[in-house]
C-alpha positions, 0 to 999 in steps of 0.5 A, spaced: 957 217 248 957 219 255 952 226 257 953 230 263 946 229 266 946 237 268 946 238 261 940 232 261 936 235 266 937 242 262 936 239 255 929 236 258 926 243 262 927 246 255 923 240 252 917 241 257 917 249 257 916 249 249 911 244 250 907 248 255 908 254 250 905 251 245 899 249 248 898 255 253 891 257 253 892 264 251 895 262 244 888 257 243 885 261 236 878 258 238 879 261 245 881 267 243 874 268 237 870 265 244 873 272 248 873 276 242 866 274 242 864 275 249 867 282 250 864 284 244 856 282 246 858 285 252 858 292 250 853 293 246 854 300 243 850 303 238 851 310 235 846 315 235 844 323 235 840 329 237 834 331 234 829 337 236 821 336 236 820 342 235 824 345 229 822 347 222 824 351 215 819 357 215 817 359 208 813 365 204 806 365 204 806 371 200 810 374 193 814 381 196 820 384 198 823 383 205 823 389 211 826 386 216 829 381 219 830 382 226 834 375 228 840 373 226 843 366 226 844 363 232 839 368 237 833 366 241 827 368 240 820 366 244 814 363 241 809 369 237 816 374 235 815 376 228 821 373 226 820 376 218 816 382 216 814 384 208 812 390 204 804 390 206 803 397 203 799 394 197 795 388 201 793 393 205 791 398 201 786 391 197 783 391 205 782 397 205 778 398 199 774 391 201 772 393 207 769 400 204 765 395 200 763 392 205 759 397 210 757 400 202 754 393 202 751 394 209 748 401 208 744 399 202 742 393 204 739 397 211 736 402 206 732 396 201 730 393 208 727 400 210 724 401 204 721 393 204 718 395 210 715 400 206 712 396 200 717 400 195 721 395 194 720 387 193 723 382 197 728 381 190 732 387 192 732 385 199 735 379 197 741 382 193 743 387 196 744 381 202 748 377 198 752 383 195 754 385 203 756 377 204 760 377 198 763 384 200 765 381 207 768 375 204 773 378 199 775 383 205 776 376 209 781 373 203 785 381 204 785 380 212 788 374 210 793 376 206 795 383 210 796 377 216 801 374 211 806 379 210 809 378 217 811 371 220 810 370 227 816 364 232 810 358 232 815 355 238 820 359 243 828 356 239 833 359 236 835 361 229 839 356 225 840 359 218 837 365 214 835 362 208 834 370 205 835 377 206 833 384 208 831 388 202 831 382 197 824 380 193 822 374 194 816 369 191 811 364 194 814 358 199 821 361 198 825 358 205 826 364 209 828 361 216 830 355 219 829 354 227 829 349 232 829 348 239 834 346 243 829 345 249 826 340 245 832 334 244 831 326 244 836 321 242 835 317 236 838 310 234 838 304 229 839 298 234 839 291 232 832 288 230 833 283 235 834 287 240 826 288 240 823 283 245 827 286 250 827 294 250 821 296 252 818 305 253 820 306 260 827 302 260 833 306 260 841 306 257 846 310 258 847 315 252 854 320 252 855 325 247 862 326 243 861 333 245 861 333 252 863 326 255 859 327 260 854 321 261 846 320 260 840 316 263 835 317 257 828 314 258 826 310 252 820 314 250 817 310 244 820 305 238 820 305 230 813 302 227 818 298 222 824 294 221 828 297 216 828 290 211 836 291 208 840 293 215 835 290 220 834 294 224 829 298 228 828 306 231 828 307 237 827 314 241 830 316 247 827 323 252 833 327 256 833 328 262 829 335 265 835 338 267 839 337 262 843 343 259 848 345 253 846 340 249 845 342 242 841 338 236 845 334 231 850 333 237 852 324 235 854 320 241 855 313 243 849 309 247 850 303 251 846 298 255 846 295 261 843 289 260 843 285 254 837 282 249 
């Protein structure tokens, strides 16, 4: 049989070409997992959150109804506010009372030293109304605490989050009352792998970006967890915010990425 050498020549280009698909880097499985694999270390992206130093559930001290609540959630408020008041009347009739038992104490005893001096009386007497003023004065101490109680005072400047109670309602002792938090006061918390250890260091920095605002921060690493965890293997590590950083909120989550990998 006789063939046309253009159609040998186009028979053997379609060989070569299949050949070199065949064995074309980008089609390696090995290759592509090498590279997948490099991309991946490259990136080191861990996820984290927002947290505040400063926030607490405020909580009853005392049994009594509630007055006022003068801060609703979502407003500020600064550092010695009264956040809660109570019904004081009954405590503070009790401080009352006590305190007129401590100047009775004190008259008395003024009057048996008086007499002591005299020799009308003897020491003994001396000596008992001395205790009796010192356990008058105790008791009022124990009112005085408790009249203190019936307000509660911001113990930071921040911010209500949650009331936990209402105006008028009667509360029991260590009821929830309030939450608060301020928002001043943020640090970034991550899990980061337990191999990255030997290689973040207080005082290096990555770059955080949270969900909500996309915008990019350099955060300072402030300290590191004082255990691994044995199950994820994995470490805590806390990060400062810049000073003049603003409209972040705690609980905000994001994605924290490293320059330099461990």
């Amino acid at each position: 049989m006789h063939y046309s050498p253009s159609l040998f020549g186009l028979a053997l280009s379609l060989i070569i070409a299949q050949a070199s698909h065949a064995e074309s880097p980008a089609d390696d499985p090995l290759l592509d997992s090498t590279l997948s694999a490099v991309q991946s270390t490259s990136e080191r992206a861990v996820r984290g959150v927002l947290r505040a130093r400063d926030q607490a559930v405020l909580s009853s001290e005392l049994a009594g109804r509630i007055v006022e609540m003068p801060y609703a959630d979502g407003q500020d408020f600064k550092k010695g506010a009264a956040l809660v008041r109570f019904d004081c009347s009954a405590y503070q009739a009790q401080l009352n009372a006590a305190q007129a038992a401590v100047r009775a104490a004190r008259e008395e005893l003024g009057h048996n030293k008086q007499l002591a001096a005299l020799n009308s009386v003897g020491r003994f007497e001396v000596a008992l109304s001395e205790a009796k003023q010192a356990q008058a004065q105790a008791e009022a101490q124990v009112y005085q605490v408790q009249v203190k109680r019936c307000s509660v005072t911001a113990p930071f400047d921040g911010r209500v989050v949650q009331r936990r109670a209402q105006p008028h309602e009667s509360v029991a002792s260590g009821t929830p009352l309030l939450e608060i938090v301020d928002n001043r006061t943020l640090e970034v918390r991550l899990l980061v792998p337990s191999s990255w250890l030997g290689r973040l260091q207080p005082g290096t920095h990555f770059e955080f970006t949270p969900d909500e605002t996309g915008r990019p921060l350099q955060v300072e690493i402030k300290r590191l967890g004082a255990r691994i965890d044995e199950g994820s293997q994995t470490l805590l590590l806390i990060g400062t915010l810049p000073t003049d950083t603003q409209g972040l909120l705690a609980g905000m989550s994001g994605s924290a990425r490293f320059t330099e990998a461990p």
